[in-house]
C-alpha positions, 0 to 999 in steps of 0.5 A: 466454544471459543468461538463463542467466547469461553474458554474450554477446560479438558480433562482427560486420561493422559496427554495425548489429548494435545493432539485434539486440542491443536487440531481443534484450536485456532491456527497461530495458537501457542502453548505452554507445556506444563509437565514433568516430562517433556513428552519429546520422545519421536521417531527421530530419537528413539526405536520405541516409540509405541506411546503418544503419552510420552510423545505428545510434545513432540508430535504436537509441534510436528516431530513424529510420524505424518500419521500422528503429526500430521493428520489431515494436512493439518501439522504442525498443530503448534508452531515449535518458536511459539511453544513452551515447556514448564517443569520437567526434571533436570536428568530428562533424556531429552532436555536438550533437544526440546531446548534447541526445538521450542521456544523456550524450555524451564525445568523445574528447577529453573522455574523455582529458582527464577520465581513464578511469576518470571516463568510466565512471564518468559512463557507469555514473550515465547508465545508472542503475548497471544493467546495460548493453550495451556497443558498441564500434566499433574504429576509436574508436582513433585511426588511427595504431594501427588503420588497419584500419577503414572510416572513420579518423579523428584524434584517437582513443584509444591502445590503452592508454586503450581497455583501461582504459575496457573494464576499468572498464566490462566487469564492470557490462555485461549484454554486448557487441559489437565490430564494423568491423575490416577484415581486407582493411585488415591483409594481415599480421595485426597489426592483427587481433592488437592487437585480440585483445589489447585484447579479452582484457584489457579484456573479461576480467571481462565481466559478471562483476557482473552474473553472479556 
């Protein structure tokens, strides 16, 4: 598919789906991790490790087991200087480390206070101006709009500021993905339309720089 000139939108059950897209992408591809949780628990840190869900950053830039990291050869499936993570919280246990691991880490916080559209554009110098693939873990929402999710945390963008940084950063990515909504958590469907709604403004110029 981008090989032929589109851009690929992934959705799935949770974020493990990182690791077919980097094993699917381009070799030289960055990424923009965009989640409430830096997902970087691995071997390295931590005795219990038995979900890639929580895992997938860390394994999708080579820290995990070969089994996971590394499979057919093919690791790291991101170069660590050309990833980036966008809207985790800031008592995130493993913050620190993902700072000194990655190209560039802003929690949310830090995202909102520096507005947007800087957010990307520190994202897009991380990732070299190249293309990118772009992750995006719903509940990097803040709870009180997005509920329905695995593991809601305070203190996480408004549907607006999730737009806006999508919008800025859709049109320079190669592609993206969007994962952990719960419908079992949204019996009425309301949530399930918040999330068509920021999907189809925020990635509405998807790839659209990089496929003209």
């Amino acid at each position: 598919m981008i090989a032929d000139g589109r851009a690929p939108l992934v959705i799935g059950g949770d974020c493990s789906l990182i690791l077919g897209a980097g094993l699917a992408l381009p070799g030289g591809t960055g990424l923009v991790h965009i989640d409430g949780h830096t997902d970087f628990r691995h071997p390295g840190n931590s005795d219990q490790c038995a979900s890639v869900a929580g895992e997938d950053l860390a394994a999708a830039v080579g820290e995990h087991w070969p089994a996971v990291a590394d499979i057919d050869g093919l690791g790291p499936y991101f170069s660590p200087a050309q990833t980036v993570h966008i809207g985790c919280r800031d008592d995130d246990e493993h913050l620190d480390e993902v700072r000194r691991s990655l190209g560039l880490a802003l929690p949310a916080r830090e995202s909102i206070e520096i507005g947007m559209p800087d957010a990307a554009q520190a994202a897009r110098a991380v990732t070299g101006n190249a293309s990118y693939w772009l992750h995006l873990d719903v509940d990097v929402l803040d709870p009180l709009f997005m509920p329905a999710v695995d593991s809601p945390d305070p203190g996480g963008l408004n549907p607006n500021q999730l737009v806006e940084l999508l919008t800025e950063l859709a049109p320079t990515a190669i592609g993206a993905q969007v994962t952990v909504f719960d419908p079992d958590l949204d019996p009425d469907g309301r949530y399930a339309a918040l999330v068509v709604d920021i999907l189809a403004t925020g990635l509405a110029d998807l790839g659209r720089q990089v496929h003209p």
